[in-house]
N, C-alpha and C positions, 0 to 999 in steps of 0.2 A: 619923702624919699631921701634915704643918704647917699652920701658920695659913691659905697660901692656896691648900690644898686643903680649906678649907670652902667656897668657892664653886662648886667643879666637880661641881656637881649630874650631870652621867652619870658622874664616877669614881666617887662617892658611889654610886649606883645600883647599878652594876656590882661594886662591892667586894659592898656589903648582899646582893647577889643570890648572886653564889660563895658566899658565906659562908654564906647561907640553905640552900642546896641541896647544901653540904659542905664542913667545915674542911681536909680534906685532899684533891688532887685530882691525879694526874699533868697535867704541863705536854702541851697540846693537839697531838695528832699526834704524841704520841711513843706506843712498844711498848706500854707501859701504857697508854696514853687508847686506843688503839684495840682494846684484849684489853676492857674493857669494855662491857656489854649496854646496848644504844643507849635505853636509857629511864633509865639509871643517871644520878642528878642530879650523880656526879662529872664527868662527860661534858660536863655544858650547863656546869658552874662552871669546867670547862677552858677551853671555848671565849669564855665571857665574860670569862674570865682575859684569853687573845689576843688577841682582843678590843680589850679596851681597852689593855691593854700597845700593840698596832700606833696607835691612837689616839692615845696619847702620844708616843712614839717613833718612827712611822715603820717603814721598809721596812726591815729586818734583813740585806737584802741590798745594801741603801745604805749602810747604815752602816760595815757592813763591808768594801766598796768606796771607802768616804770613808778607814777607818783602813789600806786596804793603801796608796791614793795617798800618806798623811801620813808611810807609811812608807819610800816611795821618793823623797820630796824631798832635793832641797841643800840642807844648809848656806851660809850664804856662809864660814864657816872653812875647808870643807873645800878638804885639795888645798894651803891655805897654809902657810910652815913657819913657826915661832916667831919667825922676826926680823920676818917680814911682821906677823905678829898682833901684836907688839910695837908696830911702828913705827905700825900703825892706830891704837891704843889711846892711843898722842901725844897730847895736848890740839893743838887747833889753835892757828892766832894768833884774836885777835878780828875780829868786822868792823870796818870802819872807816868809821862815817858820814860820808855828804856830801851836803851838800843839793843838790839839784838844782831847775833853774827850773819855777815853777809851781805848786810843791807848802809848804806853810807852813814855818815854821820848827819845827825839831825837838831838843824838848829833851832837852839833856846826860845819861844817866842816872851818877847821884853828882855832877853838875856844880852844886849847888845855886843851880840855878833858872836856871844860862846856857841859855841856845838857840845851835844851829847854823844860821847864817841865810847863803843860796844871796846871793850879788854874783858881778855881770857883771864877770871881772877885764878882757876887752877894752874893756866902758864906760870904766873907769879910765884903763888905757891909752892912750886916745885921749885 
């Protein structure tokens, strides 16, 4: 048990309970859980088993539906051949700042302490 399953007061319950009514219990709905005589306390710790398992976890048939989609996606590699993926893997060149009107000046980075500051080169011109 981890630290913050000490706050989840109905796992907490639900565990205490399976456990109270039997340490060993076939999982709920299967050949075993159902050859059992419907008053047998491994019966009720099955089903609080599933219970809370579904509680935490969710629809089993979602999930499994989530892991065949994950299984049928692209790659973006796929389909390309070794020069392509080479040539991707190229560092790019850098941006190249420019200031533009309206917006403050923008300092250099490693420039120590210059700013890149936007002039109307047509104002000059005239």
């Amino acid at each position: 048990m981890t630290e913050a399953d000490v706050f989840d007061i109905a796992g907490l319950w639900a565990e205490a309970k399976s456990l109270f009514f039997a340490n060993d219990f076939p999982p709920y709905a299967s050949p075993a859980w159902l050859a059992l005589h419907p008053d047998d306390p491994r019966r009720l710790a099955g089903a609080l088993d599933a219970a809370e398992k579904w509680r935490k976890f969710g629809d089993e048939e979602s999930l499994l539906q989530w892991l065949r989609d994950a299984a049928g996606r692209r790659f973006t590699a796929e389909g390309k051949t070794a020069s392509e993926l080479a040539e991707a893997r190229k560092p790019k060149p850098p941006h190249v700042l420019q200031a533009t009107p309206g917006w403050p000046p923008i300092r250099i980075p490693g420039g120590n302490g210059r700013y890149l500051i936007y002039t109307d080169e047509r104002r000059e011109a005239a």
